[in-house]
N, C-alpha and C positions, 0 to 999 in steps of 0.2 A: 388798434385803430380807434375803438368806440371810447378807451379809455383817454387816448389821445385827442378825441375829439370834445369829449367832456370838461377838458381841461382849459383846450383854447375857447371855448365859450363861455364859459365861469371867467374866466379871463379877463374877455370881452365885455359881459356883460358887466364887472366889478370895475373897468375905466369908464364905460358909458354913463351907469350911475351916477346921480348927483348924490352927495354924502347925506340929501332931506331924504333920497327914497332909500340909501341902502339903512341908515338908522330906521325906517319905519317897517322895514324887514323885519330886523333883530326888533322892534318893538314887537311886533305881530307873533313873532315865533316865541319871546318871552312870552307874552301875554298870553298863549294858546298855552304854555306846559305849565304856569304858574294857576290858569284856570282848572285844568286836569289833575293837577296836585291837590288843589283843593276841594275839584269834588271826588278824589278817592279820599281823604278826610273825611268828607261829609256821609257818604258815603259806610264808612264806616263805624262812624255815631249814627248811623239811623236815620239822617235825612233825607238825605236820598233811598227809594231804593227802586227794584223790579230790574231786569238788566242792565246795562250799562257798561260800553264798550269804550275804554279811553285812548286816545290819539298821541300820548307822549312818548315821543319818538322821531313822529312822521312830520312833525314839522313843518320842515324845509320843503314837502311837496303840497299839502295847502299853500301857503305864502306864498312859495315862487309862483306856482301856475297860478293861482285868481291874484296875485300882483301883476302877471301878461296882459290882464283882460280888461274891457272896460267896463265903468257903472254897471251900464243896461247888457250888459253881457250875462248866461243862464250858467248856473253849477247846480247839477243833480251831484248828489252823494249817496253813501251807505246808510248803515247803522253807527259805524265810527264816526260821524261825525262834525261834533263839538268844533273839533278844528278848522274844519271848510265853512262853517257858519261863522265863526268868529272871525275868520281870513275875509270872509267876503262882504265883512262890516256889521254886521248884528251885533246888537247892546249884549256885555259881559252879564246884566241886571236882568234883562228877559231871557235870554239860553239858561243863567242858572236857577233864576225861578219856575223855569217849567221842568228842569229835572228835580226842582222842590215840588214840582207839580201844583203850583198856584195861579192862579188867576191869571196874575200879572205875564204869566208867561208867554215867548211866541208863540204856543198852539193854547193860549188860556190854559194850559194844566193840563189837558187832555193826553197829548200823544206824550211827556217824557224825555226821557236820552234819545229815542230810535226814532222820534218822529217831527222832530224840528222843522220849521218853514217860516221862510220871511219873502212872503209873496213883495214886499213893496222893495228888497233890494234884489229881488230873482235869483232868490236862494232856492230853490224849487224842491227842498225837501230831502230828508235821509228816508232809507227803504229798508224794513227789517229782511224781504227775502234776499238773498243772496241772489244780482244781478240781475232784480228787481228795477233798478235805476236806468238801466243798457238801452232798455225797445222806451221809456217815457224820455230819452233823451234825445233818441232817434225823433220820437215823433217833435220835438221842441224841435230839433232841427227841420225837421220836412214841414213844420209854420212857418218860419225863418222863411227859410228859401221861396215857399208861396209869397209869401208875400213880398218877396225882393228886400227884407230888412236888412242893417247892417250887423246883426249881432252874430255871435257864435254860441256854441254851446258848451261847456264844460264837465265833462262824464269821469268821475271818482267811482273805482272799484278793485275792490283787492285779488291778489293772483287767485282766489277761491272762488270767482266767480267764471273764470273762464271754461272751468270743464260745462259750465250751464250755456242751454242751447241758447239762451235769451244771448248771451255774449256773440253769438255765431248771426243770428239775424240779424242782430243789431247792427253789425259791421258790414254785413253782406247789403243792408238795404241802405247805409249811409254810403256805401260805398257806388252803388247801384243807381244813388239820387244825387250825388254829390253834396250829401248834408253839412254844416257848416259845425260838425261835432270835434271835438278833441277827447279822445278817448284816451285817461289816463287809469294806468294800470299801479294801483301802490304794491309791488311786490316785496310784504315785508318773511316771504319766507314760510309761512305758514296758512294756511284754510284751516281757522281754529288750531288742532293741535298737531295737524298731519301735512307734513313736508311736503314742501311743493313739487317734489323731484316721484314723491309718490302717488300724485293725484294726477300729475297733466305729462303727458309725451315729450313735450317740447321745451326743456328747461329753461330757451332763450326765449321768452314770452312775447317782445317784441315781434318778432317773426311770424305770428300770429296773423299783421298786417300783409305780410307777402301775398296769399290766396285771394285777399279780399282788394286786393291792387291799390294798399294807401300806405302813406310814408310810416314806417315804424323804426322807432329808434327807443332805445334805452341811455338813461341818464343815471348818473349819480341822484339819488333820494337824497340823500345825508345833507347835502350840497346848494343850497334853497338860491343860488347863480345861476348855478345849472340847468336845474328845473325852468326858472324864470325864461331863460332863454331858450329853451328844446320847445315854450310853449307860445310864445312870443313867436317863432318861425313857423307853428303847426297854427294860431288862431291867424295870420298873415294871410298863409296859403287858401284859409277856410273862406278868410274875407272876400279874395278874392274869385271866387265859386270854384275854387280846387279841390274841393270836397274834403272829408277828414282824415285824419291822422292820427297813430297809436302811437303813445308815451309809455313805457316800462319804466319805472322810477324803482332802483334797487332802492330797500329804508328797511328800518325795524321796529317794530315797536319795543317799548321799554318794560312796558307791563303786559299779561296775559291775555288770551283774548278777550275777556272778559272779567269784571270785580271779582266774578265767582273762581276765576282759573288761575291756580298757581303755578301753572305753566312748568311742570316738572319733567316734559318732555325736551325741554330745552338745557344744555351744560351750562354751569357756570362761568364758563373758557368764551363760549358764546359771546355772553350775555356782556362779559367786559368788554370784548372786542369790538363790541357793536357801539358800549356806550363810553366808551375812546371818542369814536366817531360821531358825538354830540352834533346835529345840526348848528347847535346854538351857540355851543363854545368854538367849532370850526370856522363859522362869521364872524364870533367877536375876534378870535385872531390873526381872520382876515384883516378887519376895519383898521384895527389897530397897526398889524404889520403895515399895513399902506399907507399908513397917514389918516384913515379918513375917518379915525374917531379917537377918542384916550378910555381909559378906565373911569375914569370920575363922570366921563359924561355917558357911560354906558351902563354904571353904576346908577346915577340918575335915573334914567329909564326903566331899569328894576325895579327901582324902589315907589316908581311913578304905577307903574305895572301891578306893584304889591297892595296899592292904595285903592287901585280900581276892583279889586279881585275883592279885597274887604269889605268893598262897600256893595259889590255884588251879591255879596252873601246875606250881608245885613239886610238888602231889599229883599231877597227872597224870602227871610226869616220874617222879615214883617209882614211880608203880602197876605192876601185872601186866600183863601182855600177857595175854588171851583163851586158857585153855589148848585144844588142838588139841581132846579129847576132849568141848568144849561147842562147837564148832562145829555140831552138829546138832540142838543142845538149843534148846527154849523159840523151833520152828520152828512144831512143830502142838500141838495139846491132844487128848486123847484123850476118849473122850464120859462118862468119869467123872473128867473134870477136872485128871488127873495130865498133867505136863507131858512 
């Protein structure tokens, strides 16, 4: 039934589309694994360094869900991520200059991979603790709602966070206040290196929502239609003061959990299976079977794609390094606001 249901909404959502949003999909999702490729390159000359947790894989559940939502609409994230920053419209030029840690970057240099934020598009931030992100989302939503706004909230967090009690509040009091949150769950199968089936009771993670009385469904990850649409019907309900709703996005990531992990708890039999199931090349041979693009024109956008990533890199190489005397700055806020 859930698989049948993933199917006629991917469906749906792939006739409703106009062929400008489904290309800026497959732009988005290229642009996100073309940016992640090149900082495990950099990465590995030494530019980058300090942790650093990459996104390619998951794709299709950045894109789809903050493609649901509007401008002034909120996404908290993880540590992963790169790719919810970049889906939610952050310069390619300042994400990669602050994992060069310069200046130029969205946090000036300071925070890195784990601590990205672009307060002017209500990007609200990745969180190194695990489920970290769960109760600062809650509380964005219980602002929301005070103040009768129209926005929602958008909550990224991997199946590793749900054994943490913050995940249990979070949902208990969104559910409690009828908070305008969408709680999406990336279940790519692992908490770092340890199976999901050996950390949480409940292998169907979705159901999670049953206790705390809010709609929970799982979607195809791989599938960036899918997502789109499971999250499109959960920020709808939110809008309309129906309180929130849990998303399980199955997905995988492609690389480790981290630069440092060579992820040799995982088979090779896996690893093919998964990356069969390309988010990126399962769209382009949507678009194409449908009509509603060719290879030249999706080639195009590669290579549009490859041009931005280049020149990302080139600004970060040129920027400033973080002068000594703002090491202390834009730490605290003083209670008349001055930084």
């Amino acid at each position: 039934m859930a698989l049948e249901r993933e199917k006629h909404i991917a469906e749906r959502a792939l006739l409703t589309m106009t062929e400008t949003q489904l290309l800026d999909l497959y732009r988005r999702m290229v642009l996100i694994r073309r940016f992640e490729d090149k900082v495990a390159e950099m990465y590995s000359r030494g530019k980058i360094t300090g942790f650093c947790h990459l996104y390619a894989g998951e794709e299709a559940v950045a894109v789809g869900a903050i493609s649901a939502l509007y401008d002034k609409d909120y996404v908290v994230s993880t540590y992963r991520e790169h790719g919810h920053c970049l889906a939610k419209g952050s310069s390619p030029r300042a994400v990669m200059a602050e994992l060069f840690g310069k200046a130029t970057g969205l946090s000036r240099g300071h925070g890195g991979s784990m601590h990205l934020f672009d307060g002017e598009l209500r990007f609200m931030g990745g969180y190194a603790i695990v489920g970290g992100g769960l109760p600062l989302a809650a509380g964005l939503g219980l602002a929301v709602r005070y103040k009768e706004e129209p926005q929602v909230v958008c909550c990224f967090f991997g199946d590793g966070a749900l054994p943490q009690g913050a995940f249990h509040e979070a949902l208990n009091m969104a559910s409690l206040w009828k908070l305008p949150v969408i709680f999406i769950c990336e279940n790519n199968f692992y908490g770092m290196g340890t199976l999901v089936q050996n950390a949480i009771c409940q292998e169907e993670l979705y159901k999670f929502a049953e206790p705390y009385k809010m709609p929970g469904v799982r979607v195809d990850g791989m599938d960036v239609l899918a997502v789109h649409a499971a999250t499109l019907e959960a920020a709808a309900r939110a809008r309309e003061g129906e309180g929130p709703s849990l998303i399980e996005a199955m997905t995988y990531r492609f690389r480790g959990h981290s630069m440092s992990d060579p992820a040799e708890y995982r088979s090779k039999r896996e690893e093919r299976i998964w990356q069969e199931r390309d988010p990126i090349k399962h769209l382009r041979r949507k678009l194409i079977q449908d009509g509603r693009a060719n290879d030249a024109r999706l080639a195009a956008i590669d290579n549009e794609v490859a041009a931005v990533i280049d020149d990302a890199v080139k600004f970060a190489e040129e920027s400033p390094e973080p002068a000594l005397d703002t090491l202390g700055k834009y730490v605290y806020i003083d209670a008349d606001g001055a930084e």
